[in-house]
N, CA, C and O atoms as a GROMACS GRO file, in nm:
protein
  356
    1UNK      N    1   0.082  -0.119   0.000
    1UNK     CA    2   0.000   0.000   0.000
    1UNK      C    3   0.086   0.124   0.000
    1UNK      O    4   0.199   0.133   0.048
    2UNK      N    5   0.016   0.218  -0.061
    2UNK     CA    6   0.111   0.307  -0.092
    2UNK      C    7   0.141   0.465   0.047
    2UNK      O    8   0.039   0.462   0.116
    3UNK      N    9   0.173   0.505   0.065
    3UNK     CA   10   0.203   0.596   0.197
    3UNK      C   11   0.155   0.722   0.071
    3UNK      O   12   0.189   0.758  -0.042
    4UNK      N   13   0.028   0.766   0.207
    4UNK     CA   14  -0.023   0.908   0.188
    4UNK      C   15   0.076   1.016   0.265
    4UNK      O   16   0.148   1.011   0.364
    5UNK      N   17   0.036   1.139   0.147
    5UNK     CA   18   0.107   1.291   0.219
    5UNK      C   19   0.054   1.348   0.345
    5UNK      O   20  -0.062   1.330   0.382
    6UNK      N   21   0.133   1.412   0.407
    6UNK     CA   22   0.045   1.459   0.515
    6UNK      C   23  -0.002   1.606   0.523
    6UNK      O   24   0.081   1.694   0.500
    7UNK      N   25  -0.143   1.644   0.558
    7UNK     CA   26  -0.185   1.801   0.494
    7UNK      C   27  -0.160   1.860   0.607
    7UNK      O   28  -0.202   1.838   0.721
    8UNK      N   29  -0.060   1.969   0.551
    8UNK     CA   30  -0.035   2.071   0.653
    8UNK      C   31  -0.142   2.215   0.588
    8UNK      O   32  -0.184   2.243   0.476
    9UNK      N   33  -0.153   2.272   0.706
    9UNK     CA   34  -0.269   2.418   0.662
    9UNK      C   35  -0.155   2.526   0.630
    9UNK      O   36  -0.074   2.524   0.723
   10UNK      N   37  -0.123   2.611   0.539
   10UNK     CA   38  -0.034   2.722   0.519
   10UNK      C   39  -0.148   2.830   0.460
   10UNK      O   40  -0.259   2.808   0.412
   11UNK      N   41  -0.090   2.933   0.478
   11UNK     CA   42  -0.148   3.081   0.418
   11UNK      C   43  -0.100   3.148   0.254
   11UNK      O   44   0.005   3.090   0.225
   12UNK      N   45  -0.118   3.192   0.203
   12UNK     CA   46  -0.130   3.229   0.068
   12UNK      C   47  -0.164   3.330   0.051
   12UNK      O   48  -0.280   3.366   0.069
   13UNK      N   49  -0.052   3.417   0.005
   13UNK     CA   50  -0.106   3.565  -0.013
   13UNK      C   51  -0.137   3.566  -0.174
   13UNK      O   52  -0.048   3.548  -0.257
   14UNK      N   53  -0.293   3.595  -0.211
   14UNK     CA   54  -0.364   3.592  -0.351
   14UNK      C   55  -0.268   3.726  -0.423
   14UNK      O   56  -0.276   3.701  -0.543
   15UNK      N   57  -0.218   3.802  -0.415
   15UNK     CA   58  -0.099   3.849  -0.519
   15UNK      C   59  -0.027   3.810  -0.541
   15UNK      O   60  -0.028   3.753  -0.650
   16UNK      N   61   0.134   3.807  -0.434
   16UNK     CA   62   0.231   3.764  -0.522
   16UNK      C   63   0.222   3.578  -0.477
   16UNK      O   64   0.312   3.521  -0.538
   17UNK      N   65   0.152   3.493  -0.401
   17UNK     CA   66   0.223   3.410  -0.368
   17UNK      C   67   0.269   3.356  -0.316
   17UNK      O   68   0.292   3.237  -0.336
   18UNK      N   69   0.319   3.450  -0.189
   18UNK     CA   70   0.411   3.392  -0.117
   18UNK      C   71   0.362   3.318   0.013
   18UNK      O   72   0.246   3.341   0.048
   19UNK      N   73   0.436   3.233   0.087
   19UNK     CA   74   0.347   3.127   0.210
   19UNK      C   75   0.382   3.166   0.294
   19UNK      O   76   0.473   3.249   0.285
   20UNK      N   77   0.334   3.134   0.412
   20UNK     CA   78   0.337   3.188   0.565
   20UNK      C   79   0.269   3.053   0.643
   20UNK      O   80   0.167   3.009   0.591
   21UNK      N   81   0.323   2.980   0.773
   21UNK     CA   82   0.225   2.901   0.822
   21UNK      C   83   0.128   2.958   0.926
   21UNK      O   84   0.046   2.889   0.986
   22UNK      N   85   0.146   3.092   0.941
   22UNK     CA   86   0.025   3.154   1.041
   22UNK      C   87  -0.034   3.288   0.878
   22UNK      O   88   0.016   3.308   0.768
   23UNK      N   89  -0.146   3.340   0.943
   23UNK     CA   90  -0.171   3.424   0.916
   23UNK      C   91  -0.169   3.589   0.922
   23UNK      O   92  -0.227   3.668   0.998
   24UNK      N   93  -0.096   3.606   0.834
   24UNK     CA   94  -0.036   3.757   0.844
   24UNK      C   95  -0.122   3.866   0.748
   24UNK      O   96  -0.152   3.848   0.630
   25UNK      N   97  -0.155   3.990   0.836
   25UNK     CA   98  -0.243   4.095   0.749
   25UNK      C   99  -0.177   4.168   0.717
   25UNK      O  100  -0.223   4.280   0.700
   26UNK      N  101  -0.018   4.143   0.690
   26UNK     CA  102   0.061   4.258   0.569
   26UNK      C  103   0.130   4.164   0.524
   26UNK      O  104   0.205   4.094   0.592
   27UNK      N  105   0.104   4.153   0.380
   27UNK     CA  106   0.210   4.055   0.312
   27UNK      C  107   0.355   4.121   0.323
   27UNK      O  108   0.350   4.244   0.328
   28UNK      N  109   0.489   4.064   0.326
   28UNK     CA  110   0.608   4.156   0.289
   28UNK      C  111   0.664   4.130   0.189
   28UNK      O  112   0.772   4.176   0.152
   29UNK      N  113   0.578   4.032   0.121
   29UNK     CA  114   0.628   4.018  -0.012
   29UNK      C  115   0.602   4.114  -0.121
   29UNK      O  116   0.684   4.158  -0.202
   30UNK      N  117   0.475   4.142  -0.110
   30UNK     CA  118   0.411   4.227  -0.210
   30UNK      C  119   0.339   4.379  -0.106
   30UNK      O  120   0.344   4.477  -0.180
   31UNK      N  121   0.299   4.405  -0.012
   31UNK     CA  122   0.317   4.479   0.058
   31UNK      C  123   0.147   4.544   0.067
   31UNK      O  124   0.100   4.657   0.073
   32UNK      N  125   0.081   4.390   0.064
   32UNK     CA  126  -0.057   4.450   0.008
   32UNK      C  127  -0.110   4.394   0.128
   32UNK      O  128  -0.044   4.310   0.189
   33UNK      N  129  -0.244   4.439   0.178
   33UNK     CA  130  -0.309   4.436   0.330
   33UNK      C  131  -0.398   4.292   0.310
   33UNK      O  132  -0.425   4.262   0.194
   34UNK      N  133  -0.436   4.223   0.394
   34UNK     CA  134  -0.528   4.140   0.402
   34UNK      C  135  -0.561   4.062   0.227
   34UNK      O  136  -0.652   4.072   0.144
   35UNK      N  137  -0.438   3.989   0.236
   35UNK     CA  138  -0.406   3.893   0.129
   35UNK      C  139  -0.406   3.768   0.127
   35UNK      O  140  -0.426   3.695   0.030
   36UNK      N  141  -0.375   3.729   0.273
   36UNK     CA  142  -0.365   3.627   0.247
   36UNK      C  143  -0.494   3.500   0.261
   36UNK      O  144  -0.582   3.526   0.343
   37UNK      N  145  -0.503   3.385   0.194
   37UNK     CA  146  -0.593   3.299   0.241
   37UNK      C  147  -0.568   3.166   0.306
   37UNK      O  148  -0.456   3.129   0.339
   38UNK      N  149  -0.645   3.118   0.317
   38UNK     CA  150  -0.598   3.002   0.414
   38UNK      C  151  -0.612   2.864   0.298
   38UNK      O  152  -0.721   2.836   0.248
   39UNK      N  153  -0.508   2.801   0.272
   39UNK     CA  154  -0.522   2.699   0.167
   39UNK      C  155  -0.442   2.582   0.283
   39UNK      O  156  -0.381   2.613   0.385
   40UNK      N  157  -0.470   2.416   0.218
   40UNK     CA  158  -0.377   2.333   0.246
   40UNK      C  159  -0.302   2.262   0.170
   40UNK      O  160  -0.384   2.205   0.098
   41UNK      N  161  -0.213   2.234   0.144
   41UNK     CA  162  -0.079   2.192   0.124
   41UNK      C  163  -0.060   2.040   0.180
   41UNK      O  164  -0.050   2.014   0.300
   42UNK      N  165  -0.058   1.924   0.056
   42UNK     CA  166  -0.008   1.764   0.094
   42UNK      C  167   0.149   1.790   0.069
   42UNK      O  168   0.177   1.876  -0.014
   43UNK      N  169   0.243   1.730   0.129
   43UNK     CA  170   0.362   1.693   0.235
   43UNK      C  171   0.358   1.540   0.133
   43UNK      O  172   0.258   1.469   0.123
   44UNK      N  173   0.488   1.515   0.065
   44UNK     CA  174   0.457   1.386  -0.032
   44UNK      C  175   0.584   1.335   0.091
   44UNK      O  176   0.674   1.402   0.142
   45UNK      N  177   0.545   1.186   0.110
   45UNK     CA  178   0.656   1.143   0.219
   45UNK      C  179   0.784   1.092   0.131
   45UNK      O  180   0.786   1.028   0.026
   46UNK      N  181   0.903   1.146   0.219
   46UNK     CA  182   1.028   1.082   0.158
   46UNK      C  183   1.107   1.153   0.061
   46UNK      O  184   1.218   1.123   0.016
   47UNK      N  185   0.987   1.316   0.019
   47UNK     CA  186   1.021   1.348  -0.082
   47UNK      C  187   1.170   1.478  -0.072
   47UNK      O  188   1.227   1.482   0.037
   48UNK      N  189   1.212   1.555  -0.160
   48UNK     CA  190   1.298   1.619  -0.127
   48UNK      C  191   1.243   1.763  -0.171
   48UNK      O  192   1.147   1.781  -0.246
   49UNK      N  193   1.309   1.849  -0.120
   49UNK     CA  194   1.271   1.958  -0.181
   49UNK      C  195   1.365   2.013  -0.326
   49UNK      O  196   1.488   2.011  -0.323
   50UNK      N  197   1.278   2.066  -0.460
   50UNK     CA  198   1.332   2.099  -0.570
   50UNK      C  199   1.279   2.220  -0.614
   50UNK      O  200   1.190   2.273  -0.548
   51UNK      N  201   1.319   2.270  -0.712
   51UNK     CA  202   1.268   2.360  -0.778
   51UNK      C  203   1.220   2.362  -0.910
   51UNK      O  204   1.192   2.454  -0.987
   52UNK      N  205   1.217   2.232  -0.917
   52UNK     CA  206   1.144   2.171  -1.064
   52UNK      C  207   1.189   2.178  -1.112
   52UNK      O  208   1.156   2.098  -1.199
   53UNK      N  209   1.324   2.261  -1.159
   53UNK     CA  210   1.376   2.294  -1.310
   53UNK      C  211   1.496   2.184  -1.274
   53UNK      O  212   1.563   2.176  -1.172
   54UNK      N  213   1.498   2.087  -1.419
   54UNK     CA  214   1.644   1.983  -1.421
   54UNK      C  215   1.749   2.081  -1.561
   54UNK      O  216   1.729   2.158  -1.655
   55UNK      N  217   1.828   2.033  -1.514
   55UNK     CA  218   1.942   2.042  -1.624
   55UNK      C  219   2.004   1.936  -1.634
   55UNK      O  220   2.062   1.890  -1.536
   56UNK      N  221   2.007   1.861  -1.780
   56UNK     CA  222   2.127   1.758  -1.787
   56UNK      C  223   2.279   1.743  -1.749
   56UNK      O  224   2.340   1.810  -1.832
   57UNK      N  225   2.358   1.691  -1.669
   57UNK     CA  226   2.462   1.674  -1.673
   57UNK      C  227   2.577   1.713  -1.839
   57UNK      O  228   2.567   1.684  -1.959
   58UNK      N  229   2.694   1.804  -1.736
   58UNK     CA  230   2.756   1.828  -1.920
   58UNK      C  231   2.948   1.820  -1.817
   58UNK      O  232   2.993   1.859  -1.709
   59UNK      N  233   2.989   1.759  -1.915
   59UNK     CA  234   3.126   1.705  -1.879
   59UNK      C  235   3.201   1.893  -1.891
   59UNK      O  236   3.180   1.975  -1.979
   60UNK      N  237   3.247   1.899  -1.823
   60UNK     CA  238   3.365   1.987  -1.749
   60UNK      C  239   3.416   2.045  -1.888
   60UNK      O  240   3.423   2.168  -1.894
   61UNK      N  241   3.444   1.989  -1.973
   61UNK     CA  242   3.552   2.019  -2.117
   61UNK      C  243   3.443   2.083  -2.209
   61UNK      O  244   3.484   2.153  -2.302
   62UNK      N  245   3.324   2.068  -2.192
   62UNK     CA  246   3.206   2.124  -2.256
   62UNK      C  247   3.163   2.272  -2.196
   62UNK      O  248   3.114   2.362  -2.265
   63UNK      N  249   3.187   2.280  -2.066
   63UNK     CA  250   3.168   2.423  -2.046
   63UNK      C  251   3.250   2.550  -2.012
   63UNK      O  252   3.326   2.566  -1.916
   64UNK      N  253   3.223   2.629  -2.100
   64UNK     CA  254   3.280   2.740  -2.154
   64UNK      C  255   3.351   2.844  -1.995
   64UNK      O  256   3.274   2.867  -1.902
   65UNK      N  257   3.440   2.873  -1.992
   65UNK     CA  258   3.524   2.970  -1.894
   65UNK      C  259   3.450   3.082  -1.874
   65UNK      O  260   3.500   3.162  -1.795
   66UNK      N  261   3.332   3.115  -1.928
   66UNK     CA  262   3.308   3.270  -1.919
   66UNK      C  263   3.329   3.341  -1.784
   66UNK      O  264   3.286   3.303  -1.675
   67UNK      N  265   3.440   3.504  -1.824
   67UNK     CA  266   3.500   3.543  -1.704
   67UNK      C  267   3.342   3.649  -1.697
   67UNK      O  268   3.294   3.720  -1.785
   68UNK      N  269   3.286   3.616  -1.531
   68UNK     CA  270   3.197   3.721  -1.486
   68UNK      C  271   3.260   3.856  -1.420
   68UNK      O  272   3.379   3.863  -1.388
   69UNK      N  273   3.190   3.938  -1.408
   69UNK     CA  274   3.294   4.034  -1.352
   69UNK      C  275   3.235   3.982  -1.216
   69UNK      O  276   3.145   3.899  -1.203
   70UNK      N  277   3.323   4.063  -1.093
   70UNK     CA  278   3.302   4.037  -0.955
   70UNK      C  279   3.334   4.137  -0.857
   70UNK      O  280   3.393   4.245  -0.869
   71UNK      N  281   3.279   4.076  -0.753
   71UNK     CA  282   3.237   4.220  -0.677
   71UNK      C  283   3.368   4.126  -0.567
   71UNK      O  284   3.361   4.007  -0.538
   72UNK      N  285   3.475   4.218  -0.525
   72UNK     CA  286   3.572   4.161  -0.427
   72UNK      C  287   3.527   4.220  -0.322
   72UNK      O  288   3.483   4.335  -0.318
   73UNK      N  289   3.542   4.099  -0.181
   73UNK     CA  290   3.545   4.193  -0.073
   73UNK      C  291   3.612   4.223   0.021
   73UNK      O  292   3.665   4.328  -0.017
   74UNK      N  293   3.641   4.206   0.100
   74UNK     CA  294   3.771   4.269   0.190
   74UNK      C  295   3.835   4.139   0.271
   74UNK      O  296   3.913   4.137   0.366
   75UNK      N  297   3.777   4.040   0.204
   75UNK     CA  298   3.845   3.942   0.282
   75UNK      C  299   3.922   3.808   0.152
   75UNK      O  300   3.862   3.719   0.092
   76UNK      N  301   4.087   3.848   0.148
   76UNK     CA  302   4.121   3.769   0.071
   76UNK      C  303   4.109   3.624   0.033
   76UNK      O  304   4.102   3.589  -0.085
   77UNK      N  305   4.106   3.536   0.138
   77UNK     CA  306   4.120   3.395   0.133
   77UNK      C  307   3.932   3.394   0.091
   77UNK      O  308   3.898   3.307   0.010
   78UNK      N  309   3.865   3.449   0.125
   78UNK     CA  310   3.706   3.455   0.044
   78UNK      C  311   3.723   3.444  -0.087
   78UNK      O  312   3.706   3.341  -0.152
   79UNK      N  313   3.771   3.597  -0.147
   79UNK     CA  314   3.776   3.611  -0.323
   79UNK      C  315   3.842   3.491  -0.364
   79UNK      O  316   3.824   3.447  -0.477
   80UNK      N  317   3.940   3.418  -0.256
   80UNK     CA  318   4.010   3.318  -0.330
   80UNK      C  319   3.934   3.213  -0.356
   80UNK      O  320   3.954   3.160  -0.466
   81UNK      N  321   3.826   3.153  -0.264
   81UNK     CA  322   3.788   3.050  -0.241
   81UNK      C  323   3.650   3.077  -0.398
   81UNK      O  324   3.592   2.998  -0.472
   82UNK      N  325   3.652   3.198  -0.385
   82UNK     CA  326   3.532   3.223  -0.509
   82UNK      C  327   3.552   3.211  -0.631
   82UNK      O  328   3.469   3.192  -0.719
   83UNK      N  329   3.702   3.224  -0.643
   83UNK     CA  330   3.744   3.173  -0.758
   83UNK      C  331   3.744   3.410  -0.860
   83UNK      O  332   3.726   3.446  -0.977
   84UNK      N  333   3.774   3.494  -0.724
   84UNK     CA  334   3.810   3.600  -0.751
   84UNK      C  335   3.686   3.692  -0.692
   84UNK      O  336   3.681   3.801  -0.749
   85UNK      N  337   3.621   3.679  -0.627
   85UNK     CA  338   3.516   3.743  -0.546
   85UNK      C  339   3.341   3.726  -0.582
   85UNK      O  340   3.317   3.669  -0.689
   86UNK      N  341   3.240   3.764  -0.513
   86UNK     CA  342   3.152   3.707  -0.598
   86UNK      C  343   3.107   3.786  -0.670
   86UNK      O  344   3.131   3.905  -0.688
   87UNK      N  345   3.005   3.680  -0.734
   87UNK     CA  346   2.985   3.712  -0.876
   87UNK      C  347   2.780   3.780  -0.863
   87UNK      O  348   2.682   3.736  -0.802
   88UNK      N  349   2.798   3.884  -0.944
   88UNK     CA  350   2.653   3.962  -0.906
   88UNK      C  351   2.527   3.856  -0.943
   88UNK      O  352   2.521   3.769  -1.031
   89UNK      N  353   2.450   3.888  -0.863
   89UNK     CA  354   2.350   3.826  -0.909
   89UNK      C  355   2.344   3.721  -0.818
   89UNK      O  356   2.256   3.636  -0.828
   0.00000   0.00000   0.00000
């Protein structure tokens, strides 16, 4: 037999989206008053969290060096470890 999800109750703000497990009357996502609604949410067991988007695997010799520019910051062995400080975005 197969193992059911378990429903947790979360909040939903009807503009942008965003979740909350209590109910909040100022979204801070979108900054709009009395947004949010009360929806529930199944919990799939075992599962992991993703972001849906896959990319295929690509061997090392296939991808291109592109130099980003970078933002350095005041701590050397950092920029080093970044491979020259990070990168925007």
């Amino acid at each position: 037999m197969g193992k059911t999800g378990k429903t947790t109750t979360v909040f939903v703000c009807r503009e942008c989206g965003k979740e909350s497990l209590r109910w909040l009357g100022y979204c801070p996502g979108c900054q709009q008053w009395n947004t949010y609604v009360e929806t529930t949410k199944i919990n799939t067991p075992g599962g992991r969290a993703s972001s849906g988007v896959l990319s295929p695997p690509e061997e090392l010799s296939q991808i291109s060096p592109d130099r980003k520019e970078r933002c350095v910051v005041p701590l050397a062995e950092f920029n080093r470890v970044l491979g020259g400080g990070v990168v925007a975005g």
